[in-house]
N, CA and C atoms as a LAMMPS dump frame, in Angstrom:
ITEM: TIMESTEP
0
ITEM: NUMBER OF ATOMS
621
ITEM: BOX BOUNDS ff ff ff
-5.0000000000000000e+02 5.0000000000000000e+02
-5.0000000000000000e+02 5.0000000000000000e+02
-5.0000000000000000e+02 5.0000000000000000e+02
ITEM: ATOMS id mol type element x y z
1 1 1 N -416.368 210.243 -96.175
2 1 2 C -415.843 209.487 -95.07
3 1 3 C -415.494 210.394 -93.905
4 2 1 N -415.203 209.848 -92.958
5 2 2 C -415.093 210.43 -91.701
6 2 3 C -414.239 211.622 -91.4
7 3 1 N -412.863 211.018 -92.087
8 3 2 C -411.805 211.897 -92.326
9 3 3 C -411.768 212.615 -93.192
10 4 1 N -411.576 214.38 -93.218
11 4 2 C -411.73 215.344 -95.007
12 4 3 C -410.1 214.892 -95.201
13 5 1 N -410.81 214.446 -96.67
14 5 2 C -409.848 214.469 -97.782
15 5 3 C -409.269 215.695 -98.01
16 6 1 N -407.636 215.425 -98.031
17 6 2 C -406.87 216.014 -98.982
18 6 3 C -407.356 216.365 -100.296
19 7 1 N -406.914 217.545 -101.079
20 7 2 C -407.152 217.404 -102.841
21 7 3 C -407.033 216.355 -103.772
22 8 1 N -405.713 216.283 -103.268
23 8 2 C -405.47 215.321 -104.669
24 8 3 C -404.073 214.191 -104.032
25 9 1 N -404.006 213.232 -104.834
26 9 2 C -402.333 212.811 -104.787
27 9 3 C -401.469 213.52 -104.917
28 10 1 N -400.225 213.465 -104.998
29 10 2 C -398.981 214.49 -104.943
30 10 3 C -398.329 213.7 -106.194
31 11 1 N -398.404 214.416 -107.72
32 11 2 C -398.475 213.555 -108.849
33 11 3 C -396.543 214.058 -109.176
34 12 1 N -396.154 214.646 -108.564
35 12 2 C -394.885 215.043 -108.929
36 12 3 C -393.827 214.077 -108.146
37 13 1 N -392.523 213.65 -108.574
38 13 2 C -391.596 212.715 -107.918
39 13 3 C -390.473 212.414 -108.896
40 14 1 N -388.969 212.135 -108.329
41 14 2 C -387.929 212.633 -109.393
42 14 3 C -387.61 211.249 -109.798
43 15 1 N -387.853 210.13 -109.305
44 15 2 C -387.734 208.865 -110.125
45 15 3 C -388.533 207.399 -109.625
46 16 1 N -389.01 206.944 -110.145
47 16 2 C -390.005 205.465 -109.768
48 16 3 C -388.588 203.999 -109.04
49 17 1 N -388.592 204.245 -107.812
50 17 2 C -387.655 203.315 -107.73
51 17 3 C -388.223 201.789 -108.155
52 18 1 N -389.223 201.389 -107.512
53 18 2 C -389.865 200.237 -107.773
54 18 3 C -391.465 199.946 -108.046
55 19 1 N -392.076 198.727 -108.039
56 19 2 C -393.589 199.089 -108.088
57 19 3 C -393.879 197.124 -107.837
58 20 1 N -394.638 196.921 -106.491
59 20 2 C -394.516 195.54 -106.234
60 20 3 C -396.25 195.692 -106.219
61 21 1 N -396.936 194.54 -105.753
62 21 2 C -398.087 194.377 -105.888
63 21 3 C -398.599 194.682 -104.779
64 22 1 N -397.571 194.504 -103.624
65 22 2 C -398.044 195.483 -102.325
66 22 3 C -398.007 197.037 -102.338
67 23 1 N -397.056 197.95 -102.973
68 23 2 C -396.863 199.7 -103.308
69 23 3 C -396.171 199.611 -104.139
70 24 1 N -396.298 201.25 -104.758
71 24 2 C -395.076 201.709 -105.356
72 24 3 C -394.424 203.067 -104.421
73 25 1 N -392.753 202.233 -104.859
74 25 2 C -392.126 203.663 -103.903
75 25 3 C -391.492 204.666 -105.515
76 26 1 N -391.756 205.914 -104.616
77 26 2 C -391.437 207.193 -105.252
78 26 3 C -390.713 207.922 -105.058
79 27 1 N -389.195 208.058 -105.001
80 27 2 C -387.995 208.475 -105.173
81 27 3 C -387.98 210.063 -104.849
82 28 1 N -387.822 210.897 -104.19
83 28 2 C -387.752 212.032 -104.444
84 28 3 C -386.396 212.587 -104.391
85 29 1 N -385.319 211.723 -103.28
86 29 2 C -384.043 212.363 -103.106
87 29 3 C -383.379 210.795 -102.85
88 30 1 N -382.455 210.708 -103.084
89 30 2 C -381.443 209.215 -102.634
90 30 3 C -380.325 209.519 -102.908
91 31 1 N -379.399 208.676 -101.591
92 31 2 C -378.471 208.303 -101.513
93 31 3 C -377.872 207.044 -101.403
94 32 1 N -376.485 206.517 -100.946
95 32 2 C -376.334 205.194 -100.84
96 32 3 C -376.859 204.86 -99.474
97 33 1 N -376.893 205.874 -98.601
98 33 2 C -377.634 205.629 -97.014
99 33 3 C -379.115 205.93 -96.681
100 34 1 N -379.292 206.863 -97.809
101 34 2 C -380.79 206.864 -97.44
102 34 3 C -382.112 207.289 -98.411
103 35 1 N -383.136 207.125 -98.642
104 35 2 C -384.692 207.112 -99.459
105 35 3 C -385.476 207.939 -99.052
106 36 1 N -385.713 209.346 -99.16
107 36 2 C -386.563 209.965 -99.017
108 36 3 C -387.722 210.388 -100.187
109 37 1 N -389.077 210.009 -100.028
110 37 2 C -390.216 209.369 -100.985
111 37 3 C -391.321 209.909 -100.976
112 38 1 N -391.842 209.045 -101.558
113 38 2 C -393.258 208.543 -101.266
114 38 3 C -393.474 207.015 -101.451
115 39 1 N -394.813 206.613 -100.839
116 39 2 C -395.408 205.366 -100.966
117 39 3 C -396.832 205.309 -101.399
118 40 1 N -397.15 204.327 -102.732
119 40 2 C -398.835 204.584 -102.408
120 40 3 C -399.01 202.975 -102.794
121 41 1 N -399.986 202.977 -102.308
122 41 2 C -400.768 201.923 -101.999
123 41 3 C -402.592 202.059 -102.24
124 42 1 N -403.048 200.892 -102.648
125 42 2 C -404.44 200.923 -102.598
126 42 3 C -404.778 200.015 -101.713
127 43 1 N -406.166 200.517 -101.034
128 43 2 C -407.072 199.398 -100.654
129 43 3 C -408.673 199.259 -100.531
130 44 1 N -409.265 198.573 -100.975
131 44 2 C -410.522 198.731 -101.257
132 44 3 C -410.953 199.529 -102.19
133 45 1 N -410.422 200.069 -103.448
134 45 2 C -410.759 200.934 -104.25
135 45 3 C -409.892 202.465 -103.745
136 46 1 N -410.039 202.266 -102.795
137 46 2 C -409.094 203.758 -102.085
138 46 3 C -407.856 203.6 -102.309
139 47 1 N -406.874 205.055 -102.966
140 47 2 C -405.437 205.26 -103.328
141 47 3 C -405.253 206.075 -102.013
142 48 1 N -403.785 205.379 -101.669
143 48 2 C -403.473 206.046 -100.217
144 48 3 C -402.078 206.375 -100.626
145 49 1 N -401.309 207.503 -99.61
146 49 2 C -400.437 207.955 -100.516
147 49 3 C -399.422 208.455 -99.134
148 50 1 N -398.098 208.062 -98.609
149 50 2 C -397.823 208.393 -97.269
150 50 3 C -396.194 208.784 -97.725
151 51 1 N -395.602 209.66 -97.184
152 51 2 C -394.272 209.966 -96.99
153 51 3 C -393.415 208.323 -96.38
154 52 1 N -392.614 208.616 -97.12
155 52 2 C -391.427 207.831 -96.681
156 52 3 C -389.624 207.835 -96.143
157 53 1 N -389.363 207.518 -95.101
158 53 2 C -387.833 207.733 -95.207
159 53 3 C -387.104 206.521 -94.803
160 54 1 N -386.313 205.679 -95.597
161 54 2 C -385.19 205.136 -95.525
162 54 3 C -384.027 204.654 -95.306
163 55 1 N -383.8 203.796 -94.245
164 55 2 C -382.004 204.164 -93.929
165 55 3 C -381.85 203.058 -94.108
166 56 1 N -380.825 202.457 -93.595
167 56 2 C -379.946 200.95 -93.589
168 56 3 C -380.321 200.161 -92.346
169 57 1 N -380.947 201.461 -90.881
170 57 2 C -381.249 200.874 -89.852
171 57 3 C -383.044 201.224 -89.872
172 58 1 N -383.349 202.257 -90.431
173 58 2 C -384.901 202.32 -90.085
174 58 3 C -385.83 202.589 -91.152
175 59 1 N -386.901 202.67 -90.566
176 59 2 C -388.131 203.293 -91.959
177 59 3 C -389.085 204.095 -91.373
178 60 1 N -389.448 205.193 -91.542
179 60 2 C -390.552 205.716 -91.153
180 60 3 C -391.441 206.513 -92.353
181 61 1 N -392.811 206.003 -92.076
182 61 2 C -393.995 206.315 -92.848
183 61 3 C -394.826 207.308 -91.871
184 62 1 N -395.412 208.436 -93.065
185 62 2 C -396.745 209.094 -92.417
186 62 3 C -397.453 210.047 -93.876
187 63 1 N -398.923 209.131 -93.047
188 63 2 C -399.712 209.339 -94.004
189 63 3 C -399.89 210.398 -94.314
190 64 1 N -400.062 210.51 -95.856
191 64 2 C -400.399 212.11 -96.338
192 64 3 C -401.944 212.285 -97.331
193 65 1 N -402.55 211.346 -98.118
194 65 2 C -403.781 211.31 -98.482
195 65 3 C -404.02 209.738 -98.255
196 66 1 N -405.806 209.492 -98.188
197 66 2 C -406.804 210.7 -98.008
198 66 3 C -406.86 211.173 -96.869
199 67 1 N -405.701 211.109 -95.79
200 67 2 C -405.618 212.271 -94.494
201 67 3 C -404.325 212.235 -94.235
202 68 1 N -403.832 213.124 -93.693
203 68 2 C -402.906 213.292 -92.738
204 68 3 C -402.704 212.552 -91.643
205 69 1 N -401.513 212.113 -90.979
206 69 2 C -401.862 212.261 -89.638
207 69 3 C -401.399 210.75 -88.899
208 70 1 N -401.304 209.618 -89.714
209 70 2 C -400.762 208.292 -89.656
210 70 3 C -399.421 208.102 -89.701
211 71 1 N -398.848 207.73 -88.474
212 71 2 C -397.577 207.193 -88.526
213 71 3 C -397.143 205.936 -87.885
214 72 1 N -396.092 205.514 -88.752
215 72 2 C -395.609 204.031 -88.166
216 72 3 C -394.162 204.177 -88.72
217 73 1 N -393.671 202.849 -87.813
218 73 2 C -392.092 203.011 -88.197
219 73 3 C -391.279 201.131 -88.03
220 74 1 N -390.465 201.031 -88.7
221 74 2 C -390.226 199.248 -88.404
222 74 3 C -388.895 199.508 -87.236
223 75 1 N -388.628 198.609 -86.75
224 75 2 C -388.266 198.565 -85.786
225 75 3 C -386.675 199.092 -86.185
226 76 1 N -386.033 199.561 -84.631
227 76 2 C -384.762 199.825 -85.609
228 76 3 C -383.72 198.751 -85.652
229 77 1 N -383.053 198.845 -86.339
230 77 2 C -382.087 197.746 -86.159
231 77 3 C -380.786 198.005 -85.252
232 78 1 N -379.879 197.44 -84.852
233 78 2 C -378.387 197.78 -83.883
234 78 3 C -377.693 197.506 -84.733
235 79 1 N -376.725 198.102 -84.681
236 79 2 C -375.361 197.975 -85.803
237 79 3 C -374.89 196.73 -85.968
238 80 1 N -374.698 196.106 -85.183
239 80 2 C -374.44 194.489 -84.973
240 80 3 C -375.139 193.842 -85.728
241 81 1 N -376.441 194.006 -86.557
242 81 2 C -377.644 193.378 -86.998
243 81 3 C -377.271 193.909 -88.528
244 82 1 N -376.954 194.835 -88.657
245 82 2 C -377.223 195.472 -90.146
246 82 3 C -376.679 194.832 -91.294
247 83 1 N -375.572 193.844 -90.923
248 83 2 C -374.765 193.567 -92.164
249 83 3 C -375.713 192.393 -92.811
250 84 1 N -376.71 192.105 -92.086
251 84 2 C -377.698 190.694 -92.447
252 84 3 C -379.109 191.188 -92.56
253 85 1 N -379.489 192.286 -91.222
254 85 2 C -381.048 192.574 -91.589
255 85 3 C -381.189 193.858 -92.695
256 86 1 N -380.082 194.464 -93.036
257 86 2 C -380.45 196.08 -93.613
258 86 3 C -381.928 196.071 -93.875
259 87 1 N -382.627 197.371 -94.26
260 87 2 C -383.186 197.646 -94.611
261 87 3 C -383.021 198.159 -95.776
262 88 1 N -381.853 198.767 -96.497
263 88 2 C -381.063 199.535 -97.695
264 88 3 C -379.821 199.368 -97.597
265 89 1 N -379.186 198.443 -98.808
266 89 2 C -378.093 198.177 -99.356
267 89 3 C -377.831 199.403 -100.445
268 90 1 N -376.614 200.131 -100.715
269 90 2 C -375.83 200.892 -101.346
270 90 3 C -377.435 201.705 -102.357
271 91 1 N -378.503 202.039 -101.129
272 91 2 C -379.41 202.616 -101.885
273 91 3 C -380.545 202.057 -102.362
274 92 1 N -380.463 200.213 -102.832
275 92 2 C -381.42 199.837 -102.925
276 92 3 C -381.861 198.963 -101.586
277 93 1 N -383.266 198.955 -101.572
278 93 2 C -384.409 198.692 -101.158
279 93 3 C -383.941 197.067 -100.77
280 94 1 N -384.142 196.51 -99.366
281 94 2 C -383.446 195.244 -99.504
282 94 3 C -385.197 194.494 -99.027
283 95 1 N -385.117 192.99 -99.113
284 95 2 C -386.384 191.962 -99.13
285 95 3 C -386.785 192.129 -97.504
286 96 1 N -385.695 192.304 -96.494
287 96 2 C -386.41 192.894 -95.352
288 96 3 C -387.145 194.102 -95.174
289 97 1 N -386.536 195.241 -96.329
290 97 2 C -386.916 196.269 -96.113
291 97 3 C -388.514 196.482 -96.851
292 98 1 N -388.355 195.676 -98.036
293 98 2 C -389.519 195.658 -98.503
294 98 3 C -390.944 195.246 -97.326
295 99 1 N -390.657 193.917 -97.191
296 99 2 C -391.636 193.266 -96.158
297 99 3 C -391.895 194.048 -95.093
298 100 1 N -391.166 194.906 -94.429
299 100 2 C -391.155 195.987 -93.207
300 100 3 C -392.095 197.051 -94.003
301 101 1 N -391.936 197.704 -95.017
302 101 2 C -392.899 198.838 -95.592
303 101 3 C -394.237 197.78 -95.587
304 102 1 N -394.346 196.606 -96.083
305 102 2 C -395.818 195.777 -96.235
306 102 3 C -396.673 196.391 -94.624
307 103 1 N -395.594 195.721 -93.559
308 103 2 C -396.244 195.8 -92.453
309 103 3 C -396.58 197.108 -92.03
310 104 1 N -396.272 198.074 -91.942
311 104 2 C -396.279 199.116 -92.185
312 104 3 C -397.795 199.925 -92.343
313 105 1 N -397.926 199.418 -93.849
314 105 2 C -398.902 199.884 -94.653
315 105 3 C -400.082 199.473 -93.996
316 106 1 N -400.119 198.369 -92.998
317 106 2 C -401.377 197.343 -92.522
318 106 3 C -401.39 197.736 -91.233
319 107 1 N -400.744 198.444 -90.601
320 107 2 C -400.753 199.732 -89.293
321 107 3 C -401.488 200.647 -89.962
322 108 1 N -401.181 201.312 -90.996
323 108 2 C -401.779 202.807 -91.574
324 108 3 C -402.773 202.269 -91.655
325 109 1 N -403.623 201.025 -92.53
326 109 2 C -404.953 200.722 -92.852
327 109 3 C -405.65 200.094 -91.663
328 110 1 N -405.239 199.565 -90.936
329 110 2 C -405.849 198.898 -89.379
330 110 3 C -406.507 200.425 -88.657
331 111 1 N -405.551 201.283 -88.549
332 111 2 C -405.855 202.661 -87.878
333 111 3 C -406.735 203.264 -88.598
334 112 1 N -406.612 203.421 -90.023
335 112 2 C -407.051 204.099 -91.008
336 112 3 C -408.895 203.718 -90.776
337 113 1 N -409.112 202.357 -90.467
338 113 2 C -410.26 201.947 -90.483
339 113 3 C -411.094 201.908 -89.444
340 114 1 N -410.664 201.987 -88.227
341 114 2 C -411.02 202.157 -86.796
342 114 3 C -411.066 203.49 -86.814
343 115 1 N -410.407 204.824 -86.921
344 115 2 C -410.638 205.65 -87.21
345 115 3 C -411.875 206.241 -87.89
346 116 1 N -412.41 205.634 -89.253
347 116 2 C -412.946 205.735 -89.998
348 116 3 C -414.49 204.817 -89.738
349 117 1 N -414.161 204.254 -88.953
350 117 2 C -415.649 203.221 -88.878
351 117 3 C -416.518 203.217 -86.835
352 118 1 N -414.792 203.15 -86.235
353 118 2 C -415.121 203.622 -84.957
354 118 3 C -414.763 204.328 -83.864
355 119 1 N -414.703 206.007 -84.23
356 119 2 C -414.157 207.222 -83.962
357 119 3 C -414.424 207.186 -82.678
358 120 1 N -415.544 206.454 -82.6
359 120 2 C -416.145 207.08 -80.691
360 120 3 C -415.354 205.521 -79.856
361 121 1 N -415.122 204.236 -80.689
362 121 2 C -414.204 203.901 -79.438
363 121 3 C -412.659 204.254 -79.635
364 122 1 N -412.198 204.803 -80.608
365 122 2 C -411 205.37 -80.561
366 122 3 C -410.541 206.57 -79.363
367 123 1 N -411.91 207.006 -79.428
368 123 2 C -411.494 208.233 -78.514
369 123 3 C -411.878 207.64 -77.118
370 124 1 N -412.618 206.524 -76.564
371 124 2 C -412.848 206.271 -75.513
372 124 3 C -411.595 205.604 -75.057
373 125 1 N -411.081 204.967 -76.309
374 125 2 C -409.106 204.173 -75.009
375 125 3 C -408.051 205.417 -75.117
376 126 1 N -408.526 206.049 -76.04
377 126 2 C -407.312 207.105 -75.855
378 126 3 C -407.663 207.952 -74.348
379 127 1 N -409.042 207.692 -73.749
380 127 2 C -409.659 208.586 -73.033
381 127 3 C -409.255 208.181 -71.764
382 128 1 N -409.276 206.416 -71.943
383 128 2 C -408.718 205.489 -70.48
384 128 3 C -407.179 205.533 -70.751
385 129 1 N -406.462 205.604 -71.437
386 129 2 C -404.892 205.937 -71.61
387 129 3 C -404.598 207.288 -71.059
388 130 1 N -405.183 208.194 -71.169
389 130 2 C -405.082 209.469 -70.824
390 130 3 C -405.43 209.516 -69.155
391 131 1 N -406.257 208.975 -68.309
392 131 2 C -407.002 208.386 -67.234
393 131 3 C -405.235 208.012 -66.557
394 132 1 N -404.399 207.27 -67.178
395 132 2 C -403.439 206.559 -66.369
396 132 3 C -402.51 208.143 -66.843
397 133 1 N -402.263 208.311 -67.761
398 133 2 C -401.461 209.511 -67.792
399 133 3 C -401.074 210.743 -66.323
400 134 1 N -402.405 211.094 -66.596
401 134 2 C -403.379 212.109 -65.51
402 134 3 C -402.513 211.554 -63.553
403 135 1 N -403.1 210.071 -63.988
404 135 2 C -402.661 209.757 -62.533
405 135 3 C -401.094 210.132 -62.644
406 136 1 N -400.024 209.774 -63.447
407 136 2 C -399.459 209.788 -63.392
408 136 3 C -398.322 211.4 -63.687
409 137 1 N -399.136 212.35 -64.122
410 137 2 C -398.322 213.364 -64.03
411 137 3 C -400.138 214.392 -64.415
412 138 1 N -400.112 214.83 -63.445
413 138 2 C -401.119 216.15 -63.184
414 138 3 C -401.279 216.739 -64.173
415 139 1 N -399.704 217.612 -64.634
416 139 2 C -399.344 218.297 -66.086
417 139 3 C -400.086 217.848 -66.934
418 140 1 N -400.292 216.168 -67.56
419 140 2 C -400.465 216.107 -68.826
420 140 3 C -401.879 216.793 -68.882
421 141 1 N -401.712 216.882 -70.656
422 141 2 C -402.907 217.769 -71.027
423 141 3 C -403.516 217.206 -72.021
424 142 1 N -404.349 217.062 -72.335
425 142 2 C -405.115 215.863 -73.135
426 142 3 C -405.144 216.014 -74.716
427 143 1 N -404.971 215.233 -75.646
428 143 2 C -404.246 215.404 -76.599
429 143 3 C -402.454 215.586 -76.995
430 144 1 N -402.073 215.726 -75.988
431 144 2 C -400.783 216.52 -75.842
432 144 3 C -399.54 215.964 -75.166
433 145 1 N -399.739 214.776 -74.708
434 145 2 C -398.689 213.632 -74.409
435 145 3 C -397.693 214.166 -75.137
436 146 1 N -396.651 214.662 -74.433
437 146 2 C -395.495 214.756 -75.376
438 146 3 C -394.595 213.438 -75.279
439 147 1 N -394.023 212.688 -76.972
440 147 2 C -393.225 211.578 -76.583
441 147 3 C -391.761 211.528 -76.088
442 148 1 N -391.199 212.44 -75.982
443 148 2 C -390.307 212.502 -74.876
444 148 3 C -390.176 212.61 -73.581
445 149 1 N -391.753 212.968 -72.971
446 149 2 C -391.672 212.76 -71.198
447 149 3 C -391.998 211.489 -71.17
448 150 1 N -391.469 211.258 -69.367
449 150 2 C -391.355 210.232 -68.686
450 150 3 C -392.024 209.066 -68.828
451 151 1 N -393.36 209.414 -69.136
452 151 2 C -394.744 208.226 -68.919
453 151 3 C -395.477 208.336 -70.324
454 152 1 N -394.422 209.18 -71.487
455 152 2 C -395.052 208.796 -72.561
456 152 3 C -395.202 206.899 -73.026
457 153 1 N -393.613 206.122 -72.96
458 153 2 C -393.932 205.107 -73.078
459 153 3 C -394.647 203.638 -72.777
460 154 1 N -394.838 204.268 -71.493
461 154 2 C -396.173 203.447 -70.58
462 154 3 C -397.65 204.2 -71.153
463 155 1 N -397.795 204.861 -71.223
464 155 2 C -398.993 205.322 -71.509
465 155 3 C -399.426 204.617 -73.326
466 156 1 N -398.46 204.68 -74.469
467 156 2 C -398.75 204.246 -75.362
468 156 3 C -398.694 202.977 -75.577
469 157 1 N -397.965 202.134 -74.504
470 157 2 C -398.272 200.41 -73.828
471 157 3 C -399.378 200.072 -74.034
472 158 1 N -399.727 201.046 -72.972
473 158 2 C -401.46 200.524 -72.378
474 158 3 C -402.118 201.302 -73.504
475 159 1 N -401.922 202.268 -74.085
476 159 2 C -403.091 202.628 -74.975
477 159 3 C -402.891 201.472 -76.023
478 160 1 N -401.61 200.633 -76.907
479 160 2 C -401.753 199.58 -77.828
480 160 3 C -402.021 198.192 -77.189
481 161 1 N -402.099 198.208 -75.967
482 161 2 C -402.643 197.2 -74.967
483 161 3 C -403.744 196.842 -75.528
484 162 1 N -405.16 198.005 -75.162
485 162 2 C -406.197 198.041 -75.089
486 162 3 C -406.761 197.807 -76.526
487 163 1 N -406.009 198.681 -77.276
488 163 2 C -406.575 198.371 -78.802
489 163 3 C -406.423 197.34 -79.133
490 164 1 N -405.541 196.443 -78.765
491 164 2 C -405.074 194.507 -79.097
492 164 3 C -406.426 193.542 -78.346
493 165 1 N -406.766 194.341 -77.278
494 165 2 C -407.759 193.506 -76.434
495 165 3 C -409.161 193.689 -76.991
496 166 1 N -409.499 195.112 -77.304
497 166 2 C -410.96 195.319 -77.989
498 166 3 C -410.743 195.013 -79.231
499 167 1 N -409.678 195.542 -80.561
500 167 2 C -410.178 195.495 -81.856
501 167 3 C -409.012 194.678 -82.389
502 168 1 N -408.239 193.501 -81.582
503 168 2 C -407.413 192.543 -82.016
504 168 3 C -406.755 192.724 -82.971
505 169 1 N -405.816 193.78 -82.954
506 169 2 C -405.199 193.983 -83.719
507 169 3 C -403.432 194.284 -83.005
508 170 1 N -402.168 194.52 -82.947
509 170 2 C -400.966 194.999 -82.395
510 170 3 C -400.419 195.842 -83.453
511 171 1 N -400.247 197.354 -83.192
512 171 2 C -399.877 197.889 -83.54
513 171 3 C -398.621 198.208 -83.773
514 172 1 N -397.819 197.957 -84.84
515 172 2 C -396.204 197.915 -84.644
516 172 3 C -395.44 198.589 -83.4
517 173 1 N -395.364 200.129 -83.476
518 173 2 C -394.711 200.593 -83.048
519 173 3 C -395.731 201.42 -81.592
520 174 1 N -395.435 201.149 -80.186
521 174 2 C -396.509 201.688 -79.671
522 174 3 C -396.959 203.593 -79.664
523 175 1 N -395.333 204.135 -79.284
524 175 2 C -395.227 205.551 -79.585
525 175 3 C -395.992 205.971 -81.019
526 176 1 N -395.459 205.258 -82.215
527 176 2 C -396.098 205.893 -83.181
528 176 3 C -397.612 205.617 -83.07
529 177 1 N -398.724 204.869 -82.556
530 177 2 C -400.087 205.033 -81.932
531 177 3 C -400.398 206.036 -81.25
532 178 1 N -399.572 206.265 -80.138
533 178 2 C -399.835 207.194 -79.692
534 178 3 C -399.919 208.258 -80.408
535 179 1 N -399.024 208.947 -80.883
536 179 2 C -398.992 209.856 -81.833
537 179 3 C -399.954 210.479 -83.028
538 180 1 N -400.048 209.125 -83.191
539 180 2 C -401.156 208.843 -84.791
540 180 3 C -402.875 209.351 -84.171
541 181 1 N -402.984 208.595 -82.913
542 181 2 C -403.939 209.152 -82.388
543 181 3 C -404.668 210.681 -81.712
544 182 1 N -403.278 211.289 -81.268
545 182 2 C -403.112 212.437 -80.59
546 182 3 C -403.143 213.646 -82.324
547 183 1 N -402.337 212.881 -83.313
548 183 2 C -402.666 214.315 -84.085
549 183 3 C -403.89 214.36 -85.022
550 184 1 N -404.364 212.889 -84.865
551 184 2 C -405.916 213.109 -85.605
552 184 3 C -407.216 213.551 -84.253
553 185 1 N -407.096 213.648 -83.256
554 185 2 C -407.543 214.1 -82.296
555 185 3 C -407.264 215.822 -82.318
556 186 1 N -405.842 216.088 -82.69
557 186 2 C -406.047 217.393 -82.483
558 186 3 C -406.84 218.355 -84.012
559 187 1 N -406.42 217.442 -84.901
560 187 2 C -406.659 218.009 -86.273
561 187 3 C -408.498 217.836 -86.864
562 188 1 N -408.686 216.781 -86.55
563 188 2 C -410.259 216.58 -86.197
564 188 3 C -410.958 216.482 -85.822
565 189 1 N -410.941 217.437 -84.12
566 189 2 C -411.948 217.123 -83.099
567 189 3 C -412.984 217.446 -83.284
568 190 1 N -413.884 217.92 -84.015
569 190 2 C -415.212 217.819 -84.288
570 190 3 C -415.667 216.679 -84.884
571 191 1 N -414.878 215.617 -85.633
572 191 2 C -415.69 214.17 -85.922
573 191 3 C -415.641 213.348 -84.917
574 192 1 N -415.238 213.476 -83.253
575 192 2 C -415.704 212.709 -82.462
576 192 3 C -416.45 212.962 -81.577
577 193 1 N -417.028 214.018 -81.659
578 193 2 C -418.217 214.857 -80.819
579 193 3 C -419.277 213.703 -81.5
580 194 1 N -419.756 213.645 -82.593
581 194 2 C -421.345 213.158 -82.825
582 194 3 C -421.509 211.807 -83.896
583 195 1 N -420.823 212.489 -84.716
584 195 2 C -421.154 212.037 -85.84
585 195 3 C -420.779 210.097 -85.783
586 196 1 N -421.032 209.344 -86.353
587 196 2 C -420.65 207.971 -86.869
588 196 3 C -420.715 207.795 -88.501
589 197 1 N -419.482 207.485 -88.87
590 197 2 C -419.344 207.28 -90.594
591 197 3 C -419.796 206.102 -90.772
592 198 1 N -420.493 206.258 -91.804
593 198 2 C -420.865 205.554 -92.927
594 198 3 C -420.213 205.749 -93.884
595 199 1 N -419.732 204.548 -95.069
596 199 2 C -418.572 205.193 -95.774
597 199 3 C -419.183 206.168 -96.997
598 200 1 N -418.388 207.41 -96.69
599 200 2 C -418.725 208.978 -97.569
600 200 3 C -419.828 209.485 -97.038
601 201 1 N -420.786 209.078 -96.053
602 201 2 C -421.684 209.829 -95.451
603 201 3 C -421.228 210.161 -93.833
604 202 1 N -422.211 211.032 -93.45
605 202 2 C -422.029 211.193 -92.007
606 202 3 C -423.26 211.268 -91.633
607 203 1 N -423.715 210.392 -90.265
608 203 2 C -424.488 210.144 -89.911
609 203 3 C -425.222 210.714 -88.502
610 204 1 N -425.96 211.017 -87.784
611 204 2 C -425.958 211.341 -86.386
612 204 3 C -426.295 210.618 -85.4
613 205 1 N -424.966 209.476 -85.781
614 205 2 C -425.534 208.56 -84.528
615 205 3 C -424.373 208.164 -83.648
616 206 1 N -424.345 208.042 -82.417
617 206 2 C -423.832 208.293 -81.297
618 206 3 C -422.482 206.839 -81.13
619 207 1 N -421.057 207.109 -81.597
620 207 2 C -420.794 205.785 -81.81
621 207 3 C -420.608 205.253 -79.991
């Protein structure tokens, strides 16, 4: 496939908190405030396998096999909200929090597959996102949006804009797109020079 595989899964973890028909989460450190993990999930025959962290107000995932480089996050919550939406009660895993990792997982595989099937228009909106960047601060440098300047959050607008309009999809969180895009851009820029995947082959055709 498009993306090189990692070795292997990461078969080590200090306790199985749960195991639903959407993932299983994998315990590595906990407290009553917070879950630091793993998550894996299958789809299509493929085992996917992403870091996890936990709080009462947030969640953030990033993928670790079969690539690096995927991140998403559920929204955060305001203190005012927590005593009804948590995400983690006294440590365990609450039915919002669960459903928030679901959605989650369907960001990593939405990306995971556009990535994987159409590298050359991935890189063409990141290319017109970058286009408004440019206008907007000279500095930026391509790949390299940092998300703490000014016009990072307009820029990852319009870059999850565009991806909603061509490949109908909304990406949870827009920053984490951005991101997700910028470090598989920096980590694999030779699979968007030529190639078009076929799944486990590579092909030379011009996506």
């Amino acid at each position: 496939m498009f993306i090189q595989h990692n070795d292997s899964v990461s078969p080590i973890v200090t306790s199985l908190s749960s195991h639903s028909d959407d993932f299983e989460l994998l315990i590595q450190s906990k407290s009553k405030n917070k879950i630091h993990g793993k998550i894996r999930f299958q789809y299509l025959q493929q085992k996917f396998e992403a870091g996890i962290q936990i709080t009462a107000a947030s969640i953030q995932i990033q993928s670790q096999y079969p690539f690096a480089g995927i991140q998403a996050s559920a929204p955060l919550i305001e203190n005012i909200e927590l005593s009804e939406n948590a995400y983690l009660v006294n440590g365990s895993l609450t039915k919002q929090g669960h459903q928030n990792i679901s959605w989650l997982i369907l960001d990593c595989i939405h990306l995971y597959n556009l990535l994987r099937l159409k590298p050359g228009s991935i890189l063409e909106l990141y290319r017109e996102a970058f286009s408004f960047a440019k206008e907007q601060d000279a500095q930026s440098v391509f790949g390299q949006i940092q998300l703490e300047s000014p016009i990072a959050h307009s820029v990852a607008k319009l870059l999850a804009q565009k991806m909603k309009r061509k490949h109908k999809y909304q990406f949870g969180n827009t920053l984490d797109l951005l991101a997700s895009i910028q470090h598989i851009l920096g980590t694999y820029p030779q699979q968007f020079l030529a190639p078009k995947t076929i799944v486990g082959n590579l092909v030379p055709v011009l996506s």
